[in-house]
Structures are given as C-alpha cells and as structure tokens.
N, C-alpha and C positions, 0 to 999 in steps of 0.2 A: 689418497686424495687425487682428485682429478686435474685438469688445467685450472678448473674455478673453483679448488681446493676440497670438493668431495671426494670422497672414497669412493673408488670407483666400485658397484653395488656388486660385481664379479668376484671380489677379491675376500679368501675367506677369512670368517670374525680373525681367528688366528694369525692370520698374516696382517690384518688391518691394524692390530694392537698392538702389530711393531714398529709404522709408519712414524710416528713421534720420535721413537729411538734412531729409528736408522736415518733421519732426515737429519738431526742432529749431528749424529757421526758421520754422515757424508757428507756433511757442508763444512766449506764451498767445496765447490766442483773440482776434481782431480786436478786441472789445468789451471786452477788459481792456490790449489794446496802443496802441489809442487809432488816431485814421486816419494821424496821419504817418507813423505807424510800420507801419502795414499797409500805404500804398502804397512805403514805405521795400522791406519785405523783399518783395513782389509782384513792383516793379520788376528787386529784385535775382534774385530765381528767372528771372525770364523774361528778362535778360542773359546769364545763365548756358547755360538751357532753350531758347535762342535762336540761341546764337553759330553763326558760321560761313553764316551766308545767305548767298546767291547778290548777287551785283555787280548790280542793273540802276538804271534811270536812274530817280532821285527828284524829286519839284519839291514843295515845299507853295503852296498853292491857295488863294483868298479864294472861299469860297461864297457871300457875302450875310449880311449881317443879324448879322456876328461870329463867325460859323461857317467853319469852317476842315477843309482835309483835307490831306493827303499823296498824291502818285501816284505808281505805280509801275510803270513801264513796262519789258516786255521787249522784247527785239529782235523779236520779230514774233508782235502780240499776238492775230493772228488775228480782227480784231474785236470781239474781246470786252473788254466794261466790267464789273469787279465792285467793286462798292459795299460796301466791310468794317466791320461795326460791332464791334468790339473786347469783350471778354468783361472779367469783374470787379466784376459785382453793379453795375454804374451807377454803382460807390463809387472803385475803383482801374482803377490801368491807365490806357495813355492810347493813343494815335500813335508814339512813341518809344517805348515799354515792347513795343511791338504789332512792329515794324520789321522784325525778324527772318522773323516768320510772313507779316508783308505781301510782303515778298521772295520767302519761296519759293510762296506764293500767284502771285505774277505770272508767276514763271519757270517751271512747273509747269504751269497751268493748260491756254496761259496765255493770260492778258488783263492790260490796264491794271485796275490795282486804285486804287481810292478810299478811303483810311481814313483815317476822319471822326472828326476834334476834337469829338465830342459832348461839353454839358453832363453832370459829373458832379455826381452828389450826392454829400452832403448839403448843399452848397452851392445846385446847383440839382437840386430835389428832382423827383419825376414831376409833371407830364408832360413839362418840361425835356427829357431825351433822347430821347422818342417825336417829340416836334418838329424835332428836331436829326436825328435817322434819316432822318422824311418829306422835310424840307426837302433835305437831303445828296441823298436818291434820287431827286428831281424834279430836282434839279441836274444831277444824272451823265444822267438822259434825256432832258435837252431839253442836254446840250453834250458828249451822245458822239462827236456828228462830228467836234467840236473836240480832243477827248482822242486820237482814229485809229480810235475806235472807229463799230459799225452801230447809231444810235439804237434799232433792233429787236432790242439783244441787249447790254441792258444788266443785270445779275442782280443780286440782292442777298443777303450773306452776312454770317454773324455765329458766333459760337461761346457757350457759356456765356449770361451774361445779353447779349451781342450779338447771337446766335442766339435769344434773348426779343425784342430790338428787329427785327431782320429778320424773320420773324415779324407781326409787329404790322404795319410797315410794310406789308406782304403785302397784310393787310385792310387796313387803311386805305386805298391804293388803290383796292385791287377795289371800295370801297366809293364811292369820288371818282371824279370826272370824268376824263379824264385819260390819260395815256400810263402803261402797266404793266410792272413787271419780267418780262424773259423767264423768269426762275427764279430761283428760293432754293435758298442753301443752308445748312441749318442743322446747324451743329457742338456736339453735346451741350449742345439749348439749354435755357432755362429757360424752360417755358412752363404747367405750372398751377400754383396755389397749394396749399398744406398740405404735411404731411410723411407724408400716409398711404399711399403707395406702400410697396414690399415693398423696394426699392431703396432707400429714404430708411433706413429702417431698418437693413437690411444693412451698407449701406457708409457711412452718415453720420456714421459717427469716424474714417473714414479720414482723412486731412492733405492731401488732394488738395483736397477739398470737405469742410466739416463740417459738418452741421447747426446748429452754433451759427454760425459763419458766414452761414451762408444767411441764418438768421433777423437778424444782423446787419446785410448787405444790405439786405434789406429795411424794415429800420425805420431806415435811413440814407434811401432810397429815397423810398417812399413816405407821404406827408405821415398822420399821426394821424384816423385818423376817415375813411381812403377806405377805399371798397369793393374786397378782392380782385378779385371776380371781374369787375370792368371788364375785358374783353378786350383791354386796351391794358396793363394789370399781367400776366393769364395768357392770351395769348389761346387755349388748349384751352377757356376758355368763351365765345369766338367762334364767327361762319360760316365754316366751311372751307370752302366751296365756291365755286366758280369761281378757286381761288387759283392761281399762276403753278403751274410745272411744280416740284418738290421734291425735294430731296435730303435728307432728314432720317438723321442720323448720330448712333449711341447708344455709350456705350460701357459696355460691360460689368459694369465694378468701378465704377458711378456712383450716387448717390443720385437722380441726375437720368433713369438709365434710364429706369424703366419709364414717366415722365411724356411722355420724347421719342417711343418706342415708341406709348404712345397718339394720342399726336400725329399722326407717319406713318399710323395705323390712318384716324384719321378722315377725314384727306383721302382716303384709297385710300377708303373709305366713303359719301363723298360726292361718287364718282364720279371725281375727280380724278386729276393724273399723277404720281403719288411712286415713287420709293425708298428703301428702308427699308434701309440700309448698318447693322448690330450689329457692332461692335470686341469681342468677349467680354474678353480679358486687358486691356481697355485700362481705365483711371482718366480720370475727370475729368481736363480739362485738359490730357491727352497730347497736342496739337499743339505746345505752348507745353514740353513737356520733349524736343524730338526729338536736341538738341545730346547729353541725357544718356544717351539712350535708345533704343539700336536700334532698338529694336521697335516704339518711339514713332514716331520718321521714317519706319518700312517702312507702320507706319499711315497715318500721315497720306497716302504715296506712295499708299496704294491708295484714301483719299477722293478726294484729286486728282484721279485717274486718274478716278474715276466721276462727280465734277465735269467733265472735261472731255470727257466723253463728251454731260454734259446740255448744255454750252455751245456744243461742237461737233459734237456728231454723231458721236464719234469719239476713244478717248484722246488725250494727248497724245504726241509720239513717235511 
C-alpha cells in the first residue's frame, strides 16, 4: 500500500499478498513495541520467511575475544568461504533467526559460510559490530584452510544493515595491512545516511522497512553526538576504490534503493569491479520471505547464481 493505502503497482502479486500479514506483525512501530518485542516478532517472521532450508552440515565456532559464529558447510564447497553478517539494523536478529538463509547460501552458492555472533545493540552500541565483522573476517582468512576452504577466496557478505557492515569491513581492510576479501556481496544494504533519496520516500511506509524503523535502528545503534557520516556508520561517504570485486543487489520496492544503486555506481566509478544486480518487484527483505514467496526464492536463486559466478567463475550447477 502506498501513503493513500494502495499497493504500490511495482511491487510483485507475491510480495503484495503479504502486506496484510506483515503490517499486522509489525505494528506498532519498533519504538512503541519496545526491543523484546521487536526482536520477538523479527525472529518469528524470519521462522516462518525461512522454513524449509536445505540439510547441510552445522558446527558453531569460538572466534577469539567472545565472538562466536556458526558454519555451514555443503557437500562440496568448491573452496569458497563466505563470511555472513546478518541484517536487522544492528538491533534484531541474530545466527539462529539468520539459519534458514545461511543454509541455502551454502547449498546454492556454494561455499562454507560463516555467520557471525556480532555484538548487537543497544546493548553494544557502534562500533561494537564494525569490530565484530573485521575481527570475524580476518578469522575466516587466516583459517580458511582449516574450514576446506582456498585462503584466496574468502568473500564477505551481508544483507540490510549486514550488507552496511560487509561493506565497511571492505574499507577497513583495504585500508589495513593485511590479507583481503576476494569479494562482497551485498544484499540490499544500508549504506548512507538521511532519508532524502526518492526511494526513502516512496516506499518508507511500507512494513517491509519503515522509515520510522530505520530511524529506530539507528538511535538504538549509534551512540548520541556521533558523526553520520563516519564511513564506518555510511560507508557511501568513504573510498571506494581499490575495494574487493562486488556484487551490489537492490531491490526495487525499497527505501534503501536508490542509496545501494549509488553505492554500485561509485565503485563502477572509481574504476572498480561491480555488479549492479536491480530486483524491480522485490521489497526489502525478500531473501528472508522466500518460504512465503515465490518470487522471493526465484530472486534470491538468481542473486546466488550471480554470486556464484563472482566466487567461482561460473554459476552454480
């Protein structure tokens, strides 16, 4: 539905037929349900948005320092390690809530995936997770030989504000000493600050993502009196350049569009290796509804596919 409650005519049948459900369970607004109860119904969307993943082999992991991750390994992961930072504003969501989509990430791709127990806020506020990301990612490439995987072809991927921290991670690197991810990929992420995109606008009442949300997130997030535009909060006011190879993925019906879109542009800009993958019917969040959603699973099958093309040289299959 739109601001004068239609369906905004972008948004495919599939994703439209869940508007009733999820306005239900996302009302009220984060900021008046309080966080147990936002990561209450998060959890329960993404059980639901989730079911039915692929069987492969799990193990949870001690990274150092109290940081923890899960892996997920397929029967023949081709050497590839992908390091998942989970989506949900920094605030919700976890490893378990995440399971489903780590699954068919592995089986799909595929590679051993890595998805990482980051500090959540408001408990632990920024830079808490940006630490937890770097740390996780220097993990996964100094002990990909021990996961099965080719220490040279370790990537790191995120969705939502996960796809914010992979991202970051990206620079951060490039910017340290050190061994570097072969590639990102980022799943409809959250990468500048403000609401003045034409997308924030458009689709920021949707129930998918809401602008009062967002803005939630963020003052869960980031502590009183930082600076947006630290490139470790948005990094589009970072250096793009020299960054791993990219997969940047938008989707359509999202508030977050046209920010990720900028995003892909700059690095293609600054000489870099990206692709720009646009979902036009898709919503925020559609990896995490594929159980509900035809058209959600046929999407995400066709990110996959173009991830595993960056991973391997070559779809999967």
């Amino acid at each position: 539905m739109d601001a004068d409650g239609a369906v905004p005519p972008q948004l495919h049948p599939d994703l439209a037929a869940l508007l009733p459900r999820l306005t239900s369970l996302m009302t009220p607004p984060a900021r008046e349900a309080g966080l147990a109860e936002a990561r209450r119904r998060f959890s329960a969307l993404l059980s639901a948005g989730l079911a039915g993943a692929p069987d492969v082999e799990t193990a949870d992991v001690a990274l150092g320092e109290g940081l923890t991750a899960r892996t997920y390994r397929p029967a023949d992961p081709r050497g590839a390690t992908v390091v998942f930072l989970h989506g949900g504003g920094w605030t919700v969501g976890g490893v378990e809530d995440y399971d489903g989509l780590a699954r068919r990430l592995a089986d799909r791709l595929p590679a051993v995936v890595v998805s990482v127990e980051y500090r959540r806020a408001p408990e632990h506020p920024f830079p808490a997770a940006v630490e937890d990301a770097v740390a996780a990612t220097r993990w996964a490439l100094t002990h990909a030989a021990e996961l099965g995987g080719e220490p040279g072809r370790v990537a790191v991927a995120g969705d939502s504000g996960g796809g914010n921290l992979a991202a970051v991670v990206c620079q951060l690197l490039r910017n340290a000493a050190g061994p570097q991810p072969a590639a990102q990929l980022l799943l409809y992420p959250n990468v500048a600050r403000g609401a003045a995109q034409s997308s924030v606008r458009e689709f920021g009442h949707l129930p998918f993502l809401t602008l009062a949300d967002m803005a939630w997130y963020t003052r869960q997030y980031v502590p009183r009196g930082t600076d947006l535009a630290d490139p470790r909060i948005s990094p589009a006011e970072g250096d793009v350049a020299g960054l791993p190879p990219a997969l940047v993925v938008t989707a359509g019906v999202d508030p977050l569009h046209d920010s990720g879109r900028a995003y892909a542009e700059a690095i293609h800009g600054s000489a870099g290796r990206v692709e720009w993958v646009d979902l036009p019917g898709m919503p925020h969040g559609f990896a995490h509804l594929v159980a509900l959603a035809p058209a959600a699973d046929a999407a995400l099958a066709e990110v996959l596919a173009r991830a595993s093309q960056l991973l391997h040289g070559h779809p999967a299959g």
